[in-house]
N, C-alpha and C positions, 0 to 999 in steps of 0.2 A: 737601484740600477735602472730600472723600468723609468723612473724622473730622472733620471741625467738623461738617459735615450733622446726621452720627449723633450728637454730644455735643451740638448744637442740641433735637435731636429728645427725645432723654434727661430733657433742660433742661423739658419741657414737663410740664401736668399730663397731657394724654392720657396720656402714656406713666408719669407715677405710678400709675394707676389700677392697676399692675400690679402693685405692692406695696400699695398699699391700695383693694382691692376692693369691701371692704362698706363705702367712705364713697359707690358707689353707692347704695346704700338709705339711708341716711341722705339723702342731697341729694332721692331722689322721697319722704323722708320730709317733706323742707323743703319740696319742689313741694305737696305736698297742703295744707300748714298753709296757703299763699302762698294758695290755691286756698279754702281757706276763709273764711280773711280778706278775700279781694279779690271773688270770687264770691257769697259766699254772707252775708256780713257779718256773719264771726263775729268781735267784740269784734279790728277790724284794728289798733288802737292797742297794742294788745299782741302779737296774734299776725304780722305784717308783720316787725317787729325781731327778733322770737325765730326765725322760721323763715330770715330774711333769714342771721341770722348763724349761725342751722345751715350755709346755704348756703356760707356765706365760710366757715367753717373744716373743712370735708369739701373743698373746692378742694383736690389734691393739691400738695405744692410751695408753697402759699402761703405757710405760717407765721404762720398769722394768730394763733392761741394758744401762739406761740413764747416760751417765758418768758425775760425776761431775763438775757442771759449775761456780764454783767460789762461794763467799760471795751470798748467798739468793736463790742460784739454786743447793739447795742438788739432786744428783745422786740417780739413782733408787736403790731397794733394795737387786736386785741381783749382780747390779756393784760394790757393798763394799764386796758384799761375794765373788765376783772374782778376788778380789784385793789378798786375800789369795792363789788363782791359780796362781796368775799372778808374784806377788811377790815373790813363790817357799816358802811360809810358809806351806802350809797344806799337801803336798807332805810329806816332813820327819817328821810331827805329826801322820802321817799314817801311815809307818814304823815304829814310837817307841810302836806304836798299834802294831802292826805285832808283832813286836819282842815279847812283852811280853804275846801273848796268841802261840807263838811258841816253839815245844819243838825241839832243834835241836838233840835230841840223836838218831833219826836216822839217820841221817848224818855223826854223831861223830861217831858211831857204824860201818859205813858202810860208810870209804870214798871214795869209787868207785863211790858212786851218785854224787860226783862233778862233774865229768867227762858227768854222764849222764845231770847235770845241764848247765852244758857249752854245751854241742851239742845243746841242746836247746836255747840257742841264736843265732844258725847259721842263722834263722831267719830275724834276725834283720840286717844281715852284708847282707844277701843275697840281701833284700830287700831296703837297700842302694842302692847297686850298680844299682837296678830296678830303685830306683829314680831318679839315677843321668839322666839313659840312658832317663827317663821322663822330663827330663830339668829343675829338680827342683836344686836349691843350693847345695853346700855341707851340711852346716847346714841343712838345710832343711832337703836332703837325710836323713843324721842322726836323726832327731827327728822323722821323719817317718816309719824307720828303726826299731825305739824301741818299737812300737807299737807290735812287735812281740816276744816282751819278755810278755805278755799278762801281763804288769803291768803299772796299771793306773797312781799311783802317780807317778812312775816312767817318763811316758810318758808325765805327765803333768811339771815336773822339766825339764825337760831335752827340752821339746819345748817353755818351757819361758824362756828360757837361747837363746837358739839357732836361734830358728822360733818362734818371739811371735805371728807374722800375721796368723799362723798354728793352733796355740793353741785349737781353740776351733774344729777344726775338729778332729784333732788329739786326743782329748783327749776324746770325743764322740765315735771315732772306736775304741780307747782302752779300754773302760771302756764299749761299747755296744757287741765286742768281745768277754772281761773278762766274760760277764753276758751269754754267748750262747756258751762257754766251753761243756756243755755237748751236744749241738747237734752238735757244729766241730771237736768237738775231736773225737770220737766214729766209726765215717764211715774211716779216715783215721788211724786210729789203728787197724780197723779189717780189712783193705785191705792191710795193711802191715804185717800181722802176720797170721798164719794159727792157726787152732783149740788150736791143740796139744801144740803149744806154749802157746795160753792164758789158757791155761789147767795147765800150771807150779805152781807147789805151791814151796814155796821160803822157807832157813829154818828160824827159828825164829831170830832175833837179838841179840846180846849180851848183857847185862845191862852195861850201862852206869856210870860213878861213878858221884858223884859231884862235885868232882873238875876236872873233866873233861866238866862240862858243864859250870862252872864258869871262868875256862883259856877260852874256846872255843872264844867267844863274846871280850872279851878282848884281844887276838892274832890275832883276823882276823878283826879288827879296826885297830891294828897296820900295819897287813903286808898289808892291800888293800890302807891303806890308804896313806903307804908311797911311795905303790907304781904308784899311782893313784891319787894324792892329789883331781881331784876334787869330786872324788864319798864318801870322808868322811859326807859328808855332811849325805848322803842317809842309808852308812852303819856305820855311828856313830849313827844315832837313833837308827835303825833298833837293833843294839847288844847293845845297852842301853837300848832300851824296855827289852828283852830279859835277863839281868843282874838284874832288876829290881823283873824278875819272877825269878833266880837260885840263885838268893845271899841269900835269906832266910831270909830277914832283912829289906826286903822294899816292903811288901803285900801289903799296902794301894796302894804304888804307883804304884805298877803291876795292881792291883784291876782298878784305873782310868785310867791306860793307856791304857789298854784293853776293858774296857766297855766304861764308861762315855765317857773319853775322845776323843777315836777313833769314838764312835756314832755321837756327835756334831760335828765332824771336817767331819764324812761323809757324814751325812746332807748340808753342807753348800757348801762342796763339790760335791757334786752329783747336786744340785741346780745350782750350780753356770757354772758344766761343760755343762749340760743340757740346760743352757739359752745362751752358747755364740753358740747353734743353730739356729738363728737368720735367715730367708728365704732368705733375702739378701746377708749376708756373707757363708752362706753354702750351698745354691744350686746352685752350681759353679761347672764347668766341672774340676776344681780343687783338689775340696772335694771329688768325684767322685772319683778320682784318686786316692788318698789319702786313701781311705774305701776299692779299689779296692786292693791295695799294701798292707791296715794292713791285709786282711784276707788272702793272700799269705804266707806274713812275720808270721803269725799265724801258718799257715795250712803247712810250712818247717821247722820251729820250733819241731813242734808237730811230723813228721814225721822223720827229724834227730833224735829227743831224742829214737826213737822208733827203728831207723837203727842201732845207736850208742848200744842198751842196745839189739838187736840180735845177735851182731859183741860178746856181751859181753857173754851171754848165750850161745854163741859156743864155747868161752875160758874156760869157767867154766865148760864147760861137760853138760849144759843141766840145771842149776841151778839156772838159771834168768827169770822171766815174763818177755818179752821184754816190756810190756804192762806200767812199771814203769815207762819206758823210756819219756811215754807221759806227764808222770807228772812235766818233767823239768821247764816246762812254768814257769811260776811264781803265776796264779792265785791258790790265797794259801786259804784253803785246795779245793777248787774246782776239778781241775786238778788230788790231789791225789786221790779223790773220783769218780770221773768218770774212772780210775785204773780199783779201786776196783769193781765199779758196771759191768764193763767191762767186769772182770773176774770171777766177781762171775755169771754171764749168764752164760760161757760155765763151772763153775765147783761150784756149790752152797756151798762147804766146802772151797771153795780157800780166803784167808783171804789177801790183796796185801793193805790195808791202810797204814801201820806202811811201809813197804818197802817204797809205794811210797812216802809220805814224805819227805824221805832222798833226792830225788831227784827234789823234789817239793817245799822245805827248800834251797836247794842250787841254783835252780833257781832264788828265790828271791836277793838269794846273787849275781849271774850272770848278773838279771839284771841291778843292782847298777854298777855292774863292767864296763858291756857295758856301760854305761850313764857314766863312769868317761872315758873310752877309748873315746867315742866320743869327750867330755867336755876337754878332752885334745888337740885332733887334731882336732876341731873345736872352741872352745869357745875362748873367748877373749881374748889375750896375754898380 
């Protein structure tokens, strides 16, 4: 009786924690995320499932990223939902979401925000060359580099191509990054800009026609993709969501590609990125590194896009927020609205959503781009 007690007691997590100690800090690393999503309402659609599933696979004894062991030793339950990370499945189900709840006519309206969308990767290139000089691979360099297009699925294709041994850190700073947009961006946009600048009110936009929104998606699948074969992948969802919302003929499948279907893929997503934080694999002077470089590769992203669109506001006579500039990143609409909220502090009639957009829309596209320039001068031959 006294041995079944003690092998009960064994059985438990309490008593794992005693071989694995530091997935304590990892679980009050999960409480804090919980705490800011549910407190503090930071971006909880994302960070809720990521921390959730830090939570569940630091559980001692659980096995939840138990990988599967043949005939009668089914895999835990978060290792099948990371097969969709792992595999580069749920990455462009996420972009053909994007696409169809995005409207690009500020973009089309205003193609000067590509320009401001490409500074916003400098980021990523910067933070390469950080890597290399940190001894990590070229691959490597590259998928850790991309973290600073502040895009998840992005970050998550492009490191299971490249670094799949990376993946699950990488894709935790991109996506814990993406979710704290508004408190990184804010301080480096108002210490690049003076008053008077974020005081800019911009004019209104042009209207757009619809066949100009309907070429749009279908011309810029052709020319990125021919010129880029690997990043079709990313931006043939992405302007197929997107086609799905402007053709006028296929609401349903706008309708799931945008709600239904984007929700379930970010649930299992969020879940699944959140559990390969494992105390073992991630509290590593590695990972360290790796969080240390996305918020860099974040934090010159954000500041180029911001340098780029003052350079531009001096061309135009005075007629640009530089403040747009911040919106290149790619977290979409996040980025454009921390803009606006920006702006509207120093000038409460200043309206900068719809501008920033256009810059915020071509970031996304940017980031694809990067992950196919990498994917070319890295990936498999």
């Amino acid at each position: 009786m006294v041995q079944t007690i003690i092998d009960f007691l064994k059985s438990t997590g309490f008593y794992g924690f005693r071989d694995a100690p530091l997935n304590v800090i990892m679980i009050l690393v999960s409480f804090l995320l919980l705490y800011l999503a549910i407190k503090k309402g930071f971006e909880p659609l994302l960070l809720i499932p990521i921390a959730f599933g830090m939570f569940l696979t630091n559980l001692p004894l659980a096995g939840m990223m138990t990988p599967h062991g043949g005939h009668g030793q089914p895999g835990g339950l978060l290792w099948y939902f990371f097969q969709g990370d792992e595999l580069g499945i749920f990455p462009p189900i996420i972009f053909m979401g994007v696409g169809a709840m995005t409207d690009f006519g500020p973009l089309i309206a205003n193609p000067r925000a590509l320009l401001l969308g490409a500074a916003a990767q400098f980021g990523i290139f910067t933070t390469f060359i950080g890597a290399i000089l940190l001894d990590f691979t070229g691959q490597q360099a590259a998928a850790i580099g991309i973290i600073g297009g502040a895009d998840g699925p992005t970050a998550i294709f492009l490191a299971s191509r490249l670094a799949p041994e990376l993946l699950g850190a990488i894709a935790v700073a991109a996506y814990s990054y993406m979710a704290l947009v508004p408190i990184i961006q804010p301080p480096i946009m108002k210490a690049l800009t003076t008053k008077e600048e974020r005081m800019i009110k911009m004019d209104q936009l042009r209207n757009v026609s619809k066949t100009e929104k309907i070429l749009f998606p279908i011309m810029v699948t052709l020319v990125v993709s021919l010129m880029l074969p690997p990043a079709a992948t990313l931006i043939g969802m992405l302007m197929l969501g997107n086609l799905f919302k402007e053709s006028g003929h296929t609401g349903r499948l706008s309708d799931v590609a945008q709600n239904a279907l984007i929700n379930i893929v970010t649930i299992l997503l969020g879940l699944s990125v959140g559990a390969t934080a494992e105390a073992s694999a991630f509290l590593r002077w590695e990972t360290i590194k790796i969080i240390v470089l996305g918020v860099i590769a974040f934090g010159v992203g954000t500041a180029a896009g911001v340098l780029l669109a003052k350079v531009m506001n001096k061309l135009s006579g005075g007629k640009i927020n530089p403040l747009i500039g911040s919106a290149g990143v790619s977290a979409v609409p996040m980025a454009a609205r921390v803009s606006q909220t920006v702006g509207q502090k120093e000038n409460p009639s200043n309206f900068l959503l719809m501008h920033a957009m256009g810059p915020n829309v071509a970031g996304v596209i940017g980031s694809a781009v990067a992950a196919g320039v990498m994917l070319s001068l890295f990936g498999p031959k």
